[in-house]
ROZA-524544 format. One record per residue: residue number from 1; residue in three letters; x, y, z of N, C-alpha, C, O in turn. Coordinates in Angstrom, 3 decimals. Each point is the difference from the previous one (the first is absolute). Layout:
# residues N
<dolo NUM; 'ALA'; <X; Y; Z>; <X; Y; Z>; <X; Y; Z>; <X; Y; Z>>
...
//
This chain:
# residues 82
<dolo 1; 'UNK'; <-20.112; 15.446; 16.989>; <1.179; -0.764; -0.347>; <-0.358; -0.907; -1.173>; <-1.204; -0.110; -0.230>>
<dolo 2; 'UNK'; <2.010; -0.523; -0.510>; <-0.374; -0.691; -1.308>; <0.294; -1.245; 0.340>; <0.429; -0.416; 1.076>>
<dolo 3; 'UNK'; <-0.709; -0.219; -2.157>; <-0.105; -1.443; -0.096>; <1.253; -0.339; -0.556>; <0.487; 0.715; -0.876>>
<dolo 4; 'UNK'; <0.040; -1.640; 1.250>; <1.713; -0.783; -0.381>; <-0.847; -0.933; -1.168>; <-1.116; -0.457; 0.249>>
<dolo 5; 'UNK'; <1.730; 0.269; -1.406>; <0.273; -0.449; -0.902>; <0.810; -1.377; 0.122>; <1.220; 0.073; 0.146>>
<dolo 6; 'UNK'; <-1.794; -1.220; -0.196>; <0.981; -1.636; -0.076>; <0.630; 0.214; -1.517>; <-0.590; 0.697; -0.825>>
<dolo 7; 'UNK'; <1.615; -1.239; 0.587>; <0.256; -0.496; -1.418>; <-0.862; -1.079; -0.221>; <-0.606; -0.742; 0.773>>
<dolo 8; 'UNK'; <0.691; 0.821; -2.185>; <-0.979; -0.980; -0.537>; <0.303; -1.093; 0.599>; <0.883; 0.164; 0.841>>
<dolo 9; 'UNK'; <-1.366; -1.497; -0.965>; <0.454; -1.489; 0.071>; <-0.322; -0.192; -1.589>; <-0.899; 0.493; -0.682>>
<dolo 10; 'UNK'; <2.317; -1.690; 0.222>; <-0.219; -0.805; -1.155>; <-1.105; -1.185; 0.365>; <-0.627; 0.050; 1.058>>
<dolo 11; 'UNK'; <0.460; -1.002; -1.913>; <-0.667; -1.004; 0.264>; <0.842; -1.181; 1.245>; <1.210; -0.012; 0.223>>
<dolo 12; 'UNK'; <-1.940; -0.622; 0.237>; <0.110; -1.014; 1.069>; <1.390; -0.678; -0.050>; <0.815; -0.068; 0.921>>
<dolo 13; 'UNK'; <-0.683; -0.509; -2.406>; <1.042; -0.792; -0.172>; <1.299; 0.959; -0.103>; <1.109; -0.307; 0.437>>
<dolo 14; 'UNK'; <-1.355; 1.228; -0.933>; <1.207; 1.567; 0.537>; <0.639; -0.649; 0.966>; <0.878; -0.796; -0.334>>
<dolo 15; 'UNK'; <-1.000; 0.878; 0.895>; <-0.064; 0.132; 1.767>; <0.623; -1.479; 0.347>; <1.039; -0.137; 0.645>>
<dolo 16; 'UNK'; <-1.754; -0.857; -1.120>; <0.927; -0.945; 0.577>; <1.407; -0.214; -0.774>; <1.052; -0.347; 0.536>>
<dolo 17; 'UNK'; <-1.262; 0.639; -1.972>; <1.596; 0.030; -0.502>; <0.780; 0.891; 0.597>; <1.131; -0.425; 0.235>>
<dolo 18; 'UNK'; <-1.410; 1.821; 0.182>; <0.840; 1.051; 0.609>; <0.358; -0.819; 1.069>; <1.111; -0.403; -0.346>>
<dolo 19; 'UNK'; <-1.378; -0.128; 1.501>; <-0.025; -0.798; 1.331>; <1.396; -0.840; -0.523>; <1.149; 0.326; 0.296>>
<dolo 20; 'UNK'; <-1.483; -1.323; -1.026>; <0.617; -0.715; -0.445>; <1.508; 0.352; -0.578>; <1.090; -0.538; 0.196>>
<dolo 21; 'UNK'; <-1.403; 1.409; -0.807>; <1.337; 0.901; -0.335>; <0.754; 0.959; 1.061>; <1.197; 0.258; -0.127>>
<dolo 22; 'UNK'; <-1.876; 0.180; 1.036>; <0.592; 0.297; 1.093>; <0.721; -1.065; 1.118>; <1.047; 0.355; 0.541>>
<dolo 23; 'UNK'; <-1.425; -1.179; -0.341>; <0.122; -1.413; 0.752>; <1.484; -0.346; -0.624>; <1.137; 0.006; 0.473>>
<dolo 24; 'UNK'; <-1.852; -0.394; -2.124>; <2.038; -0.493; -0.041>; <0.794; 0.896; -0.500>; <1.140; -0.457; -0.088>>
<dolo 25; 'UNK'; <-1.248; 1.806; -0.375>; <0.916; 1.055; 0.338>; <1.055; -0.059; 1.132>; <1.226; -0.076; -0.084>>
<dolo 26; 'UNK'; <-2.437; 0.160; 1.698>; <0.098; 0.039; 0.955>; <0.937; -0.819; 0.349>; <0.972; 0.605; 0.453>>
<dolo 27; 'UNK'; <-0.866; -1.643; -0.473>; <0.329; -1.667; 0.151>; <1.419; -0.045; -0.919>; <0.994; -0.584; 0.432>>
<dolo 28; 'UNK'; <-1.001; 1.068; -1.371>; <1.337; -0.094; -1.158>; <0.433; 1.222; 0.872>; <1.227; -0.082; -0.061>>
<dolo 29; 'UNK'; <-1.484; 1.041; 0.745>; <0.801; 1.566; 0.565>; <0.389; 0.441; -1.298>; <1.175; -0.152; -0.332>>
<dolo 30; 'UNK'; <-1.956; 0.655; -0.418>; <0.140; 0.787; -1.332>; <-0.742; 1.267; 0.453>; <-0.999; 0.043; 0.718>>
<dolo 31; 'UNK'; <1.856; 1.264; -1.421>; <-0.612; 0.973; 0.554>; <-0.744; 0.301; -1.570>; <0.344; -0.267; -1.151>>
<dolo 32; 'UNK'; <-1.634; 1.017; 1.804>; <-1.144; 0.745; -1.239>; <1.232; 0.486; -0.998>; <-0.376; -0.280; -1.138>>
<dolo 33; 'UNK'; <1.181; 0.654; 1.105>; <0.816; 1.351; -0.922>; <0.416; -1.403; -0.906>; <-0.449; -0.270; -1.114>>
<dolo 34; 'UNK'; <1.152; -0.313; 1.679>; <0.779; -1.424; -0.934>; <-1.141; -0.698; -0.617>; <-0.160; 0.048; -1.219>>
<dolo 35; 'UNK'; <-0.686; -0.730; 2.033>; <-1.275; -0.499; -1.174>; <-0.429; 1.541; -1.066>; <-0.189; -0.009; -1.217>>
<dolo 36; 'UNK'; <0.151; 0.823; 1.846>; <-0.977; 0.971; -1.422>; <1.121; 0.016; -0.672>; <-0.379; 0.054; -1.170>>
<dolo 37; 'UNK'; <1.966; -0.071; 1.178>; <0.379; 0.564; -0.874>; <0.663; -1.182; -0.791>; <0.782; 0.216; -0.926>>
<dolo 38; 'UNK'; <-1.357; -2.283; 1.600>; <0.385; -0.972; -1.139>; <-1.377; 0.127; -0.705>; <0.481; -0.011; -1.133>>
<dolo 39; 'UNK'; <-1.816; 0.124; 0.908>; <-0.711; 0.125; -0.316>; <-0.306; 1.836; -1.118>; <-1.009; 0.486; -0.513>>
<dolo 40; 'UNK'; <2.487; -0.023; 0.594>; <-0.362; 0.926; -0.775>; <-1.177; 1.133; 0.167>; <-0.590; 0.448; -0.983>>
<dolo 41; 'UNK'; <0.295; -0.006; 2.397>; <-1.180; 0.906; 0.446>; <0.185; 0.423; 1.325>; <0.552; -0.621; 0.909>>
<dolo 42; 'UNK'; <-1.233; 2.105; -0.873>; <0.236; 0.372; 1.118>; <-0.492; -0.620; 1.416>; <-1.005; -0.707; 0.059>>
<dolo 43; 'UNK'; <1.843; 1.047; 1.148>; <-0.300; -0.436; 0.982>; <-1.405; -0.113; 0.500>; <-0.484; -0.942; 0.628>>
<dolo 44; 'UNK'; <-0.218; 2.294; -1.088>; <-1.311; -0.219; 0.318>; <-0.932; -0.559; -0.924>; <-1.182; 0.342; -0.026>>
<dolo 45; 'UNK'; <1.626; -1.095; -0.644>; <-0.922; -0.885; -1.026>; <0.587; -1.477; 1.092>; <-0.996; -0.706; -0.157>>
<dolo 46; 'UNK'; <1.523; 0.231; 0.688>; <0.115; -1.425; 1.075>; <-0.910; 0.663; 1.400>; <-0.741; -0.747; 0.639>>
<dolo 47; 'UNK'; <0.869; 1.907; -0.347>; <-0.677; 0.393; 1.411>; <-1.824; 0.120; -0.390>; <-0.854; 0.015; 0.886>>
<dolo 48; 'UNK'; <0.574; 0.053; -2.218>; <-1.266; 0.309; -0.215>; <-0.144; -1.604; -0.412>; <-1.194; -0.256; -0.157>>
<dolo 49; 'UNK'; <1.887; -0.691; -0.026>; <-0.229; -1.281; -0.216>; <-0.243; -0.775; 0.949>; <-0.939; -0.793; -0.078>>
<dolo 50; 'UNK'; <2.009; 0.891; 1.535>; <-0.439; -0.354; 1.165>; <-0.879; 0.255; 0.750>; <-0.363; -0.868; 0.795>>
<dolo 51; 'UNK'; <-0.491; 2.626; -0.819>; <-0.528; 0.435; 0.526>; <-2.197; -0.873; -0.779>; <-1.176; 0.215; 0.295>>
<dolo 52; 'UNK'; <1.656; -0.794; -0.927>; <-1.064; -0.699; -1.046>; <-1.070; 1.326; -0.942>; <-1.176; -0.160; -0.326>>
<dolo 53; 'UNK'; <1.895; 1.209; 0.109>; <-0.244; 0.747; -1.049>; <0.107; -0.001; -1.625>; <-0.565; 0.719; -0.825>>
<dolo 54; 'UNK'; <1.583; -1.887; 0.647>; <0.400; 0.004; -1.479>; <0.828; -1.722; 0.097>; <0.294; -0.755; 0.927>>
<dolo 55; 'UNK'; <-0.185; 0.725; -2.136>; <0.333; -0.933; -0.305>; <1.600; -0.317; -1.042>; <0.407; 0.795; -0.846>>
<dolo 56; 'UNK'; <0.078; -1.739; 1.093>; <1.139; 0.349; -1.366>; <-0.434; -0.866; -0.884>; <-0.694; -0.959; 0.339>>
<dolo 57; 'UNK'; <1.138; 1.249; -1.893>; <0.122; -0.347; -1.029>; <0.438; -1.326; -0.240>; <0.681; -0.358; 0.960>>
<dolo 58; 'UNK'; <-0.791; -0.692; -1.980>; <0.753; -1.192; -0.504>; <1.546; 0.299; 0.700>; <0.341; -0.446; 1.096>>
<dolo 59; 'UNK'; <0.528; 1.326; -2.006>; <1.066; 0.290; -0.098>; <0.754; 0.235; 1.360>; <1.020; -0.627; 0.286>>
<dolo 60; 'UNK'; <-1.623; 1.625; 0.578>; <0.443; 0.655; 1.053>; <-0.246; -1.343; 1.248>; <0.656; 0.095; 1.037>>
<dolo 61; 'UNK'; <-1.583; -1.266; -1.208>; <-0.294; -1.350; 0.789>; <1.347; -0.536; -0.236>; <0.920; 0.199; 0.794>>
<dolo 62; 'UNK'; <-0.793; -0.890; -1.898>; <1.175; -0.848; -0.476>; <0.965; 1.019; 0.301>; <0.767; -0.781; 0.563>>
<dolo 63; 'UNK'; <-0.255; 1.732; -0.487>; <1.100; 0.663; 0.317>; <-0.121; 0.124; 1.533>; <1.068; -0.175; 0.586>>
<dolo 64; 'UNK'; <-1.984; 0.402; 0.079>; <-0.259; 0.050; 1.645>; <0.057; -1.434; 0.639>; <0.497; -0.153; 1.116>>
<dolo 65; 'UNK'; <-1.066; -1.006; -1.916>; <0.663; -1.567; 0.462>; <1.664; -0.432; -0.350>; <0.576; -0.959; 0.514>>
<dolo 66; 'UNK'; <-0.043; 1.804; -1.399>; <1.583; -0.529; -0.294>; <1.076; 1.179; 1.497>; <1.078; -0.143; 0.577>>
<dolo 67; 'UNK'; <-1.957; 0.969; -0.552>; <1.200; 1.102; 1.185>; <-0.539; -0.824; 1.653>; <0.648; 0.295; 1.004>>
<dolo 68; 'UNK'; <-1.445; -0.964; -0.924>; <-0.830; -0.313; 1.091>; <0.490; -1.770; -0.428>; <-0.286; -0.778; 0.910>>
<dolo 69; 'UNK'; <0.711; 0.363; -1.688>; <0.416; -1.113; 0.116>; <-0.800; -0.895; 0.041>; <0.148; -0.846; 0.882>>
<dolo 70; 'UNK'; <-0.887; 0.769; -1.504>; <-1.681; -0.486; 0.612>; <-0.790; -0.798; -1.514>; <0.015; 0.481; -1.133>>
<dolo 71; 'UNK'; <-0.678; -1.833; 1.568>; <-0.720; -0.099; -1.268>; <-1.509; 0.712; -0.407>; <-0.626; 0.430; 0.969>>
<dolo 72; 'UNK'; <0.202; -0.323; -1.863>; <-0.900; 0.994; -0.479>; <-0.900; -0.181; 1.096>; <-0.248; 0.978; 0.706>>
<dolo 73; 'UNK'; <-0.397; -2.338; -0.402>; <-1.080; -0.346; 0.699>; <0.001; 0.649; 1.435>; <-0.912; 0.076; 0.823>>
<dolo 74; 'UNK'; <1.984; 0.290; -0.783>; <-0.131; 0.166; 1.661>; <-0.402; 1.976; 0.362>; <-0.235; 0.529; 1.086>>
<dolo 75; 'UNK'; <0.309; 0.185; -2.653>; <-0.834; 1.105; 0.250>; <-1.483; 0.304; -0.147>; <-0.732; 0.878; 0.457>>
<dolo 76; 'UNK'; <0.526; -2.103; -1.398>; <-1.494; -0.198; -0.275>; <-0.613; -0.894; 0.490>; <-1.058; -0.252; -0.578>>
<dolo 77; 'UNK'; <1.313; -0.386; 1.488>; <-0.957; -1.410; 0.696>; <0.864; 0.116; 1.125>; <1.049; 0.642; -0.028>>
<dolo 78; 'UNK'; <-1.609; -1.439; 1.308>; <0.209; -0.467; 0.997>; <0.592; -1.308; -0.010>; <0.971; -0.424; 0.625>>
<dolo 79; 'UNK'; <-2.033; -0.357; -1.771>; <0.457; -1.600; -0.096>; <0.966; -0.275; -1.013>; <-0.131; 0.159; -1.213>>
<dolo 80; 'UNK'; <1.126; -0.593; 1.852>; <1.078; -0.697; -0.962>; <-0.334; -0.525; -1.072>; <-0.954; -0.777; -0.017>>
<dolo 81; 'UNK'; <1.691; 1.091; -1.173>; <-0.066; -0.333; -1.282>; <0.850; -0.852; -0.191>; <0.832; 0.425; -0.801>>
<dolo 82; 'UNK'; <-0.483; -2.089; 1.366>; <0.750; -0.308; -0.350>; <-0.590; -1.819; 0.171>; <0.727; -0.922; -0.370>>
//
């Protein structure tokens, strides 16, 4: 029998922004299809973001904090920016 194959992991901090972005997705009840498609990208570019495989762009952040209602800080830090 063979060996199963993991997907890669991105780096550490991957992972906690994906978390993070899942959390207030979650929390706002925004479905994956509506964030990928205010952010201009497919659905599985947010599921490989949550899953802490990838990361989004400048552009696709600031467009994923305005559909999520959200200030920037709260996809990239824990601690309030304010």
């Amino acid at each position: 029998m063979g060996a199963v194959l993991e997907f890669p992991q991105g780096p550490p901090r991957y992972a906690s922004a994906g978390r993070r972005l899942k959390r207030w997705r979650e929390q706002r009840g925004v479905a994956i299809e509506t964030l990928a498609a205010a952010i201009h990208a497919p659905p599985e570019v947010i599921r490989r973001v949550e899953a802490g495989r990838s990361r989004l762009d400048s552009a696709q952040l600031a467009a994923a904090t305005a559909a999520l209602h959200l200030p920037l800080w709260a996809l990239v830090s824990d601690t309030p920016a304010y």
